[in-house]
Structures are given as structure tokens and as C-alpha cells.
C-alpha positions in Angstrom: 0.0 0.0 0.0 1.4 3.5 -0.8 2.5 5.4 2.1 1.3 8.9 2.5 3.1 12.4 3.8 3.0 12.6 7.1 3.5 16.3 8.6 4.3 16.3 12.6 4.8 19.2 14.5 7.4 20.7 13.5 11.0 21.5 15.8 11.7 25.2 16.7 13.2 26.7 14.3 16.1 29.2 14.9 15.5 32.1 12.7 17.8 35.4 11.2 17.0 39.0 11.6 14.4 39.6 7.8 16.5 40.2 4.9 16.4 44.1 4.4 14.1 45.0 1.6 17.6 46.5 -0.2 19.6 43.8 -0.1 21.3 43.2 -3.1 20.8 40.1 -5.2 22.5 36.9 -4.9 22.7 35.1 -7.9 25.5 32.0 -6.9 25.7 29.7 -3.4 27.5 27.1 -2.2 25.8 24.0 -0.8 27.4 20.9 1.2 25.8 18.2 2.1 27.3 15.8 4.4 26.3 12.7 6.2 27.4 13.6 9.9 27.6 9.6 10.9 26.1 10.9 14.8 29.6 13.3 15.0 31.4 9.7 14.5 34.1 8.7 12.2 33.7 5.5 10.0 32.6 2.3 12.2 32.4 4.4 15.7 36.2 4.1 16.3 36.2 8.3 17.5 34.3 11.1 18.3 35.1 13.4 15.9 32.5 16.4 15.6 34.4 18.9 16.5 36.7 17.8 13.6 33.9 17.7 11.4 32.9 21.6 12.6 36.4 22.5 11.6 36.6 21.2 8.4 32.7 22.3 7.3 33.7 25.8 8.1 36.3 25.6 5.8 34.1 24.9 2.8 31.9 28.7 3.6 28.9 27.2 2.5 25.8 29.0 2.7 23.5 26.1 2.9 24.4 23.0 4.8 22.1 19.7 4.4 22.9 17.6 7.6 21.7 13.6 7.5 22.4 11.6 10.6 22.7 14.4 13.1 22.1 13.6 16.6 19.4 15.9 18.4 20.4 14.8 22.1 22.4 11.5 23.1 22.6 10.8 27.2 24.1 8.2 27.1 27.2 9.9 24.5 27.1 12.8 26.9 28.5 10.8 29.8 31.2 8.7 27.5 32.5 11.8 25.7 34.0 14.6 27.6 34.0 16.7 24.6 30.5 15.8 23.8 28.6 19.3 23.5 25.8 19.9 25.4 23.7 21.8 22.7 22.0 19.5 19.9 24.8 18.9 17.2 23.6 20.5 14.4 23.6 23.5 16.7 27.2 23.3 17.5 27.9 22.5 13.5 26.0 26.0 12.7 28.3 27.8 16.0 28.4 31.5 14.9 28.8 30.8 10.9 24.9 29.5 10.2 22.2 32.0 12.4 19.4 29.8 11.2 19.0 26.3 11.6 16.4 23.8 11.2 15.7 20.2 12.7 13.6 17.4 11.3 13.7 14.5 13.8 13.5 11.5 12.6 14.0 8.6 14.9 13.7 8.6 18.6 14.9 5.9 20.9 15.1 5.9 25.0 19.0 7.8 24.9 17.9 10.5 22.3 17.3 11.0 18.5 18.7 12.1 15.2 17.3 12.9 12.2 18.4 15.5 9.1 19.3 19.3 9.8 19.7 22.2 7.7 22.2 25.4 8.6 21.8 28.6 6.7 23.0 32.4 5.9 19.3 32.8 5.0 16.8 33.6 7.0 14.2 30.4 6.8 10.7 31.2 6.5 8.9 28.1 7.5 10.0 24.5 7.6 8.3 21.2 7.9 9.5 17.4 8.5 7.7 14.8 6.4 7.5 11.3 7.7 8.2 8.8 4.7 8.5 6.2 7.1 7.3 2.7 5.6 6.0 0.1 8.3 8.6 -2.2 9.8 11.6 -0.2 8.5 13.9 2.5 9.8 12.2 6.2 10.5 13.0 8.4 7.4 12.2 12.0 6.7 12.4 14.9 4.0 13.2 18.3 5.8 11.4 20.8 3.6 12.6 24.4 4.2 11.7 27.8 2.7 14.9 30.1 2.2 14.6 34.3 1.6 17.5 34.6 -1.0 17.9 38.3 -1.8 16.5 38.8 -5.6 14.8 35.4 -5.7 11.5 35.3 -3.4 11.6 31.6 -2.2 14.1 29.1 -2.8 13.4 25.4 -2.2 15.4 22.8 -0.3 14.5 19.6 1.2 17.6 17.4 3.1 17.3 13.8 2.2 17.8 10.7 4.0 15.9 7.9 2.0 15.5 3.8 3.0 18.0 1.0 2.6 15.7 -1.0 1.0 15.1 -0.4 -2.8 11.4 -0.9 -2.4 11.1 1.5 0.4 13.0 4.1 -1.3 11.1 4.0 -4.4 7.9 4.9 -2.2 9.8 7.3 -0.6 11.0 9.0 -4.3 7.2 9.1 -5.2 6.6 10.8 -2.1 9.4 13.5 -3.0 8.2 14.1 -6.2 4.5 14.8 -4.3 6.0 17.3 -2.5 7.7 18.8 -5.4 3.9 19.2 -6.7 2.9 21.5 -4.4 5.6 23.5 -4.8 5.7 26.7 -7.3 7.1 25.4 -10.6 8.7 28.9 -11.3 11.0 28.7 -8.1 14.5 27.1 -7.5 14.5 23.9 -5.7 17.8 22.2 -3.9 17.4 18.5 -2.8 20.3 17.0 -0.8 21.6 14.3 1.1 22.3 10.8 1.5 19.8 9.1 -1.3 21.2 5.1 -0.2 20.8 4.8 -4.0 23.6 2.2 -4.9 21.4 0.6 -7.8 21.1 4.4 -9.4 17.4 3.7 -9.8 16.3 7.3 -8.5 17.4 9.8 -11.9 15.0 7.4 -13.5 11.7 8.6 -11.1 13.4 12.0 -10.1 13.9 13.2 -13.7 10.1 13.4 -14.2 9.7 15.8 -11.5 12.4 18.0 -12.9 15.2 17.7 -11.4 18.6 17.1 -12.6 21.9 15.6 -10.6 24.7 18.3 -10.2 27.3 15.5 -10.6 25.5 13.6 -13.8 25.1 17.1 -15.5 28.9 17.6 -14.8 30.4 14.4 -15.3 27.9 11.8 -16.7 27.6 9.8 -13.4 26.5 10.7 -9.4 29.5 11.2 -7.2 31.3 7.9 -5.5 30.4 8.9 -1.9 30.8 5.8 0.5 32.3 4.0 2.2 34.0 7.6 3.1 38.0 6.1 2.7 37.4 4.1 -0.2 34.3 5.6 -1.8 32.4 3.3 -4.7 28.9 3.5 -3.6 27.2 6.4 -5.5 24.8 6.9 -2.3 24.9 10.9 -2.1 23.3 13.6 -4.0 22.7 17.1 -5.5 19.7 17.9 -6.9 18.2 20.8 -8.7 15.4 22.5 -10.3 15.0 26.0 -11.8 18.8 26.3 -11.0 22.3 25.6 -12.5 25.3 23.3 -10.8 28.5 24.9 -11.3 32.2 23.0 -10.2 30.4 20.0 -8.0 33.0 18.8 -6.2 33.4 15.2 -4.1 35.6 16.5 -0.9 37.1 12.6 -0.6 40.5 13.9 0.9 41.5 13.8 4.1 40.4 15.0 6.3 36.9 14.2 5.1 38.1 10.7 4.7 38.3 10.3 8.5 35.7 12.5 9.6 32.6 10.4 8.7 31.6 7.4 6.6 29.9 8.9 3.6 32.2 11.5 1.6 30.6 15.3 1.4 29.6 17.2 -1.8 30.0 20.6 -2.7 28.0 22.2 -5.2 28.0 25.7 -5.9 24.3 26.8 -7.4 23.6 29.7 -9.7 20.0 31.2 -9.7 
């Protein structure tokens, strides 16, 4: 049976002063999407988010799409005695990204995690779909509403999709849905961590418009896991109403050893 969007209460959102009504128009912005792996490097073996903080200020993105990133942990706070005490996608943003929005995805009795998004912009309204399928792992699409000087609205929605091929199939359709509802004029951003090692998803995602930063560029998605010796194409950049320029797959260290799925960089015209 198809599942259907679900829309929970959404997770305070952290918001920017308004853009003024002057501001001058931005046409080009960087993006990064990044599997966080809880703030963990590959197979649990350190702690490494303040690492990771390091090296995704380095990039100077303006939009970050965060999969995996841990809300609250107890039981991490007491192992760890760098473990922050603020959610982690709130000690990712620090004082580079004023706004920030959660979507939480799974909870569990130590805490949850789910998919975050850091921005320059101020974010006008956010929701968290459930494309949860019965008897499989909690999954969500963050859908957030950007004010980019020059531009009205711009579109993103942070990915984490299934491990199942059926499930994220169900979970594609449900994307696309949401990409209905949307105005067909304005530019849309879809990130994150697609679990898509068959490459079935250009075939559904196409018809809704988009097109892959890194199969526009280079004829195939980016190898993005496992993070040291990355095959898998699992990761993504996705666009509508909006042009990829110099994607880049940041699989050097220290990216190699700061989580188990290798980051992409996409810088976006308008």
C-alpha cells in the first residue's frame, strides 16, 4: 500500500533577523551536504564532531544539508568529555549558520537524530515529512523555505531515504508529491544521502524535474561511500530552476576520517 506524507509538529526553528528590503541580489551559493555519521568517524572508532565543525567551516557554504545528526544523546554525553551539550547540528551551525532547522526522525530511550539544515538565510517556515514505511527505519524529507535576496523563495528539502530499494522508491514518489505542491517557477535544492547504490532514483526523479549536479557535470553521481574508499554512489545534488556549477566530491582527508559517507560541494547559480 502507498505510504502517504505525514506532517508532525514541526522542531523550533532558529531564525535570522528579515532580509532588508535593499539587499542586493544573490545570484551563486554554495551547498554541502554531508552525512554527519552521529559526529562519529567510520565504524564508531572516535568522536570526531568537533573535527567535522572545523573542516565544514572551511568549505563557507551558505546552505548545509545535515543527514544523521544527533538531536540529544545521554548516554554519548556521559562517554564523551567533549560531547557538546547543545543538539549537534547546533554546535555544526556555531556562529557561521544564524538559522537552523531540525527534522527529527527517529527517537529511541538515549535520544534522537534525524536531518538538519544550517543557513545564511533567513528560513521562513520549515516542515518534516514522515516517509517512514511500516517495519523499517524512520526516514524524513526536511522541507525548508529560504529568503535569498533577488529570488522570493528558494526550495530545499535534506534527504535521507531507505536502505531498502522498495522503500525508497515509495519514498522517491513521495518527494516528487511534494515537489507538486511546490511553485514550478522557483528554485529547488534536494540534498543528502539518497542510499541509492542501484542508481534507480534519476530514472523517477527526472520526471519531477530535477537534474543531478554531478551527472550534469560528469555523466555519473559522485562515489560517496564508504568515506576512505568511496564506490557506492549513495549521495546527491539535486536541482530544479537552477544551474550546478564546479560540483566537487571533498574525498580527501580530512573528510576521509571524519565520517563514513564523503561530502559534496555544489556551488548553485540562480
Amino acid at each position: 500500500m502507498p505510504i502517504e506524507l505525514q506532517r508532525p509538529p514541526t522542531a523550533p526553528i532558529t531564525t535570522a533577523q528579515a532580509l532588508p528590503e535593499q539587499a542586493p541580489a544573490v545570484h551563486r551559493l554554495t551547498v554541502l551536504t554531508v552525512n554527519t555519521h552521529k559526529g562519529f568517524s567510520a565504524l564508531n572508532r572516535r568522536f570526531v564532531l568537533p573535527e567535522l565543525r572545523d573542516a565544514v567551516r572551511t568549505v563557507g557554504a551558505d546552505v548545509v544539508f545535515l543527514q544523521e545528526v544527533l538531536g540529544i544523546h545521554r548516554g554519548h554525553g556521559q562517554r564523551y568529555k567533549n560531547w557538546s551539550d547543545v543538539p549537534q547540528y547546533e554546535f555544526l551551525a556555531d556562529s557561521m549558520w544564524p538559522v537552523f532547522a531540525y527534522g527529527r526522525n527517529a527517537v529511541y530511550p538515549e535520544g534522537d537524530h534525524g536531518n538538519a539544515l544550517l543557513s545564511k538565510f533567513p528560513i521562513l517556515r520549515h516542515e518534516n515529512l514522515d516517509v517512514s514505511v511500516t517495519g523499517h527505519e524512520e526516514r524524513g524529507l526536511l522541507h525548508s523555505v529560504l529568503a535569498v535576496p533577488g529570488h522570493g523563495e528558494v526550495h530545499t528539502v535534506c534527504v535521507h531515504l531507505g536502505l531498502r530499494e522498495a522503500q525508497r522508491h515509495q519514498q522517491l514518489l513521495l518527494l516528487c508529491r511534494l515537489l507538486e505542491t511546490l511553485d514550478p517557477a522557483a528554485p529547488v535544492i534536494v540534498a543528502g544521502d539518497f542510499n541509492d547504490w542501484r542508481l534507480r532514483a534519476d530514472a523517477v526523479l527526472t520526471g519531477c524535474g530535477l537534474q543531478e549536479a554531478f551527472v550534469q557535470a560528469y555523466g555519473a553521481p559522485a562515489r560517496s561511500f564508504p568515506a576512505r574508499w568511496p564506490l557506492l554512489r549513495l549521495d546527491r545534488v539535486y536541482l530544479r530552476n537552477a544551474q550546478a556549477q564546479a560540483p566537487n566530491a571533498l574525498s580527501r582527508k580530512p573528510w576521509s576520517h571524519l565520517s563514513d559517507h564523503v561530502p559534496l560541494a555544489v556551488e548553485v547559480q540562480l
